[in-house]
C-alpha positions as CSV (number, residue, x, y, z in Angstrom):
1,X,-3.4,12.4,0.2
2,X,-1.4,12.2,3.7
3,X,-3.2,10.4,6.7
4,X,-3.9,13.3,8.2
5,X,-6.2,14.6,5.2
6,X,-7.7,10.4,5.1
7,X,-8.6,11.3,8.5
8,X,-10.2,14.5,8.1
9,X,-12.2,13.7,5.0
10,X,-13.4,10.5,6.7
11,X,-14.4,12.9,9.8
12,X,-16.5,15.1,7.3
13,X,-18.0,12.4,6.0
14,X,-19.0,10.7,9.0
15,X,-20.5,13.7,11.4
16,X,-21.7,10.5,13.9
17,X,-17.6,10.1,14.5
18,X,-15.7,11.7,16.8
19,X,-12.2,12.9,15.3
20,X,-10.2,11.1,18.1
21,X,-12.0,7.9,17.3
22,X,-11.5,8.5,12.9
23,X,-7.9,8.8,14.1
24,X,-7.5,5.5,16.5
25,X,-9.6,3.6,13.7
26,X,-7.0,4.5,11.0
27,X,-4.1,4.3,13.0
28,X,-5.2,0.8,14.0
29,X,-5.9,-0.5,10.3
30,X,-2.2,0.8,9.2
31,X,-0.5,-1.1,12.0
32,X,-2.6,-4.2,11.1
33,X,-1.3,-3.7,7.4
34,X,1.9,-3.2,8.8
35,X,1.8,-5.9,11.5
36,X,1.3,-8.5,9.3
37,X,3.6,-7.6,6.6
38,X,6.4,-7.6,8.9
39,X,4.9,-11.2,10.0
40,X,5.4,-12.2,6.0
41,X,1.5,-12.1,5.5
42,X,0.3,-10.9,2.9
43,X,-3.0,-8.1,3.3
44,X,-5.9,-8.3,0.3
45,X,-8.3,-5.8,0.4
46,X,-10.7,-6.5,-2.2
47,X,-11.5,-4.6,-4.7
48,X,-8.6,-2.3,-4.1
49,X,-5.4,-4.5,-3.9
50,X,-2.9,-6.7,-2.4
51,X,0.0,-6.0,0.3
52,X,2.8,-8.3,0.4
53,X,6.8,-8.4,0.9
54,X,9.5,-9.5,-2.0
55,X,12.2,-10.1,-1.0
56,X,15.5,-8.7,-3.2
57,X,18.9,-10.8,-3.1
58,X,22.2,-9.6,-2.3
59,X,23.9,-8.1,-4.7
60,X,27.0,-5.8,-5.9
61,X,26.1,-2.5,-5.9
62,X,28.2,1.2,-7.0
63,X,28.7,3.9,-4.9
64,X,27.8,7.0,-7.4
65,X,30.3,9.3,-6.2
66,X,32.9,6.9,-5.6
67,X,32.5,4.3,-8.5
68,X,33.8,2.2,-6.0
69,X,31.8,-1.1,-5.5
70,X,29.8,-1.8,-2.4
71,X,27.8,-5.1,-1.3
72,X,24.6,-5.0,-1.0
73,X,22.4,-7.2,1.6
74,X,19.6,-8.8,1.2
75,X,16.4,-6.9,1.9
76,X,12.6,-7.0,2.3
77,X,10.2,-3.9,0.4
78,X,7.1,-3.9,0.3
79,X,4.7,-4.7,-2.6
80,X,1.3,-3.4,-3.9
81,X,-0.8,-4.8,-6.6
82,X,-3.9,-3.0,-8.0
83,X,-6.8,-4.6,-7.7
84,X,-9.1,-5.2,-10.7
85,X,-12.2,-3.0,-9.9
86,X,-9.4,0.2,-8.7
87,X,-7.5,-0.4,-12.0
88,X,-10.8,0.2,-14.1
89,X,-11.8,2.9,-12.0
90,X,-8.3,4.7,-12.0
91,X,-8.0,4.2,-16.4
92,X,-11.8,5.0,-16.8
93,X,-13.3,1.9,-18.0
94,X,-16.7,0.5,-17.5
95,X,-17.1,-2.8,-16.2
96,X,-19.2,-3.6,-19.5
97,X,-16.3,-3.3,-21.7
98,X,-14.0,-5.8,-19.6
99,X,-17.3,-8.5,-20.5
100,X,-17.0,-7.7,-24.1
101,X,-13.5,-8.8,-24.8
């Protein structure tokens, strides 16, 4: 799904919301995300997951046409980890059968 299908669906969903509004409200929660990554916070959003930043060292890299080698800097990706409840939803599971191990 792209953010302009989020947008829509959430529009069909809520018939009470104007489209311009379902637009600004996403577009607002994706630059918070975003906002406070690039701050080094890290974003939880329960039941779904966690946002953060790792951060990956320099290194020594190869140039695949080349085979030459080529440094590498040091660079910041982010990071998403599954929360529980979206990991049993997305492999099926009941929340009874996480109780019965």
């Amino acid at each position: 799904m792209i953010k302009s299908e989020l947008i829509q669906r959430l529009t069909e969903e809520n018939p009470h919301l104007y489209h311009r509004d379902v637009e600004r409200i996403v577009s607002t929660v994706f630059d918070e995300i975003a906002g406070a990554l690039a701050s080094g916070d890290r974003v939880e959003l329960r039941g779904f997951g966690a946002f953060s930043v790792k951060k990956r060292d320099a290194r020594m890299g190869r140039n695949p046409r080349t085979g030459e080698s080529v440094p590498v800097p040091e660079k910041h990706v982010p990071f998403f980890k599954t929360g529980k409840e979206l990991r049993l939803r997305l492999n099926g599971d009941d929340a009874d059968d996480e109780d019965e191990d």
